[in-house]
Kinemage of the C-alpha trace (Angstrom):
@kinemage 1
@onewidth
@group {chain A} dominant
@subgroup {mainchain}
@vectorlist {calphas} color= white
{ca unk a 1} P 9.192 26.522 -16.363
{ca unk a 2} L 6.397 26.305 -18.337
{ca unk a 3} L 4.035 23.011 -18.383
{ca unk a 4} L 3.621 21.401 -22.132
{ca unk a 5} L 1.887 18.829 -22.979
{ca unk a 6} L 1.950 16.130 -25.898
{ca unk a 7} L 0.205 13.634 -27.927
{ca unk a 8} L 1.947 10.435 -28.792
{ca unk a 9} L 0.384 8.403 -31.609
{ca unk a 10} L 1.675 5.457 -33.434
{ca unk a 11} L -0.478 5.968 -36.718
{ca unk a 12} L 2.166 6.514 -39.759
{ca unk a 13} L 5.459 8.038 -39.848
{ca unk a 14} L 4.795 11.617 -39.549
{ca unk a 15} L 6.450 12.330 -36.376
{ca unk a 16} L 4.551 15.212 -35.556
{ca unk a 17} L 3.916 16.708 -32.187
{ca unk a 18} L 0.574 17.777 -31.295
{ca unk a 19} L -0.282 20.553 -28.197
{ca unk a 20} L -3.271 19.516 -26.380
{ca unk a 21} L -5.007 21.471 -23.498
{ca unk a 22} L -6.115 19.471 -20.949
{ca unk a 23} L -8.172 21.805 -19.098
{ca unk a 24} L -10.611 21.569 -22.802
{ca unk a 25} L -10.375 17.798 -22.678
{ca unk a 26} L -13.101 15.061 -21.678
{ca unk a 27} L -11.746 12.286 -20.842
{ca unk a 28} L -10.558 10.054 -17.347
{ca unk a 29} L -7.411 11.135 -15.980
{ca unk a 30} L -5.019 9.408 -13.538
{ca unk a 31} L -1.750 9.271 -12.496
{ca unk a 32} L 0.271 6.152 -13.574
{ca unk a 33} L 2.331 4.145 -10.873
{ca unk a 34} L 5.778 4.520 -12.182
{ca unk a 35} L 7.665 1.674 -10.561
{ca unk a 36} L 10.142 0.482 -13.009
{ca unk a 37} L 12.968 2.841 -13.607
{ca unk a 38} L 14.278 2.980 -17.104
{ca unk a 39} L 16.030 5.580 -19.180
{ca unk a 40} L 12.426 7.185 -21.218
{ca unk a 41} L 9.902 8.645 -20.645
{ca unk a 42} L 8.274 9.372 -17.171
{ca unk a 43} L 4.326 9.896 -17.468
{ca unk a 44} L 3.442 11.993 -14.474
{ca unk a 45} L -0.087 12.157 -15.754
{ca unk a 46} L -2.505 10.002 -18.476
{ca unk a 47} L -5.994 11.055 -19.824
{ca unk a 48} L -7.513 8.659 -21.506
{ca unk a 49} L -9.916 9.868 -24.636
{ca unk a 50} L -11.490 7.187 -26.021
{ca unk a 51} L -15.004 5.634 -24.396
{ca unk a 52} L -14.270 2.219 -25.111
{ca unk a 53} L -10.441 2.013 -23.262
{ca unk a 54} L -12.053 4.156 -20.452
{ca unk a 55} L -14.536 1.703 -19.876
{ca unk a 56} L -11.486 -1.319 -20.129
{ca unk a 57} L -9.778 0.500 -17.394
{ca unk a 58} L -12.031 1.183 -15.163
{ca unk a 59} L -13.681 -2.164 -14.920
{ca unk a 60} L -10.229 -4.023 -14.689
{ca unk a 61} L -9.726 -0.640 -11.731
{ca unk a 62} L -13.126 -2.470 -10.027
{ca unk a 63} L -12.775 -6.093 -10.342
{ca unk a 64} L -9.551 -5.898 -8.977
{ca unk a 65} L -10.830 -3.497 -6.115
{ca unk a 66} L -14.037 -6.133 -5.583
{ca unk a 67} L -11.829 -8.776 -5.376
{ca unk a 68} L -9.529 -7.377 -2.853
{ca unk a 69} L -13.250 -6.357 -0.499
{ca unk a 70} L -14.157 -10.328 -0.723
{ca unk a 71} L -11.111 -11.838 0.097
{ca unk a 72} L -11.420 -9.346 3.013
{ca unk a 73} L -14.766 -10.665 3.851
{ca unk a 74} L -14.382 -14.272 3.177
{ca unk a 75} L -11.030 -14.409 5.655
{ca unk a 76} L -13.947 -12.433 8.306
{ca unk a 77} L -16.453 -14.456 8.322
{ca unk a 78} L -14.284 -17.456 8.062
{ca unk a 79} L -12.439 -16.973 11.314
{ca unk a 80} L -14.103 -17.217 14.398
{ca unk a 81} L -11.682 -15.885 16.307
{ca unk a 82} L -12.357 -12.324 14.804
{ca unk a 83} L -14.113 -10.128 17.578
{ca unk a 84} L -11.949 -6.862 16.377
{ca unk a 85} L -15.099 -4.752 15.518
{ca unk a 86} L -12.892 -1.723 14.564
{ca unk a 87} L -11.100 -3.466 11.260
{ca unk a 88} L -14.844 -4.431 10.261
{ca unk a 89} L -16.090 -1.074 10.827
{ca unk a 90} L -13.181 0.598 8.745
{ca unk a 91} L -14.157 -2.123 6.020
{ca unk a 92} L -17.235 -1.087 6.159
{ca unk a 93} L -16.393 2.349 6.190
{ca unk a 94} L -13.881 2.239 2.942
{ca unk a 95} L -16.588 0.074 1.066
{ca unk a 96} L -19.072 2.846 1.525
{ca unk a 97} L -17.106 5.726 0.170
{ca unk a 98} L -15.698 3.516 -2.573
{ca unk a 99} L -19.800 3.103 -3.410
{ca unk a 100} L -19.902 6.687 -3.515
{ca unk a 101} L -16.650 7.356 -5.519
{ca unk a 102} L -17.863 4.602 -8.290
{ca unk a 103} L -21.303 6.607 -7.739
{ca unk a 104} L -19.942 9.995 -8.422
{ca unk a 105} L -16.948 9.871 -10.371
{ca unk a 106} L -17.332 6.460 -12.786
{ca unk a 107} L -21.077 6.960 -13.638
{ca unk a 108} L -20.769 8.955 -16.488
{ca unk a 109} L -18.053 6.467 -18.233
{ca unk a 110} L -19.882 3.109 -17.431
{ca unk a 111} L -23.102 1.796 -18.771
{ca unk a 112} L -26.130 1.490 -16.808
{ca unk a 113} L -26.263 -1.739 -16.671
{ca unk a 114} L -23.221 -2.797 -15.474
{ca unk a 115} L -23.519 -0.211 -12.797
{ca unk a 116} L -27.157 -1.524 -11.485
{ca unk a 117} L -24.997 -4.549 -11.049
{ca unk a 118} L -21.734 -2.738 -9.789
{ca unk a 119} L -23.940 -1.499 -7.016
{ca unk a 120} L -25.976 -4.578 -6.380
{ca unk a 121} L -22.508 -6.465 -5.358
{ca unk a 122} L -21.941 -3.724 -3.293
{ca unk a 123} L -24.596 -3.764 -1.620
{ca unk a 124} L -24.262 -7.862 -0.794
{ca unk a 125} L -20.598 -7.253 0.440
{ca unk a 126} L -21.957 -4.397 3.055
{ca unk a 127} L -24.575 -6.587 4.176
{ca unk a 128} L -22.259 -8.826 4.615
{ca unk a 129} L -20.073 -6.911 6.741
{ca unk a 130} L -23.017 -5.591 9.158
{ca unk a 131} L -23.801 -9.141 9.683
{ca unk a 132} L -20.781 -9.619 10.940
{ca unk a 133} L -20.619 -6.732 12.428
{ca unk a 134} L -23.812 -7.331 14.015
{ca unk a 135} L -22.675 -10.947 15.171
{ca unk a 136} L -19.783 -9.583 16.847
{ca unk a 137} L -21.601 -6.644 18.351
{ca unk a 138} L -24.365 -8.952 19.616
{ca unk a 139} L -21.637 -11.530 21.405
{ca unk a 140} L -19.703 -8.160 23.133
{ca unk a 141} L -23.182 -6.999 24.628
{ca unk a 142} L -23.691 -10.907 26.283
{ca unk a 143} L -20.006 -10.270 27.891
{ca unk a 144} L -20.496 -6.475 28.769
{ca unk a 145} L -24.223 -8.029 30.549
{ca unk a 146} L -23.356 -10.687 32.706
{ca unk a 147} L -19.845 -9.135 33.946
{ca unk a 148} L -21.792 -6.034 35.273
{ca unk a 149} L -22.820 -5.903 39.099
{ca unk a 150} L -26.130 -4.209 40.207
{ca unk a 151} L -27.333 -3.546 43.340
């Protein structure tokens, strides 16, 4: 079968079909979550074109993603009873490489600015986490110390 591909727009009422190639095309591409089952259209794949609705996604894509790190962080250091080092360390871990996917792949559709500061809270939340990590770490060495025998 061979793959086609269209362009939907809204703009008057001549209800023409346009063939775009993809491979040609600048633009952020992702693949929408199709949850809701309905008798239309199914999208299997959206590329966004203009600068200004790329940037609207992928901030809403960051806050969202932000938000979900802090909560994370906030219910860490809040409970005291936390000494699982491995959930902090894959925290840690999955904040890191999404640094380096907003680093890599988002750069060239946000503005400097906002990415200074994109990074900056980035940097806070990991600090955060080795803290913690660090606090943890530092209470497991006591335990591993004064449980040991020497001769």
């Amino acid at each position: 079968m061979r793959e086609q591909h269209y362009y939907v727009c809204k703009k008057g009422d001549d209800r023409q079909l346009i063939y775009l190639d993809y491979d040609k095309l600048k633009g952020f591409g992702f693949s929408p979550k199709n949850n809701v089952k309905y008798d239309g259209i199914i999208v299997n794949k959206m590329v966004i074109i203009k600068p200004s609705m790329i940037e609207k996604v992928l901030k809403r894509k960051i806050k969202r993603k932000l938000d979900l790190y802090l909560k994370l962080i906030i219910r860490f250091i809040e409970s005291e009873d936390s000494d699982n080092g491995e959930t902090l360390r894959e925290a840690l871990n999955d904040l890191s490489r999404y640094k380096n996917i907003i680093d890599y792949k988002y750069k060239k559709y946000l503005d400097e600015k906002y990415l200074k500061i994109l990074l900056k809270k980035i940097a806070i939340l990991e600090y955060e986490l080795n803290n913690k990590l660090m606090s943890i770490g530092e209470y497991e060495y006591e335990e591993e110390k004064t449980s040991t025998r020497r001769r």
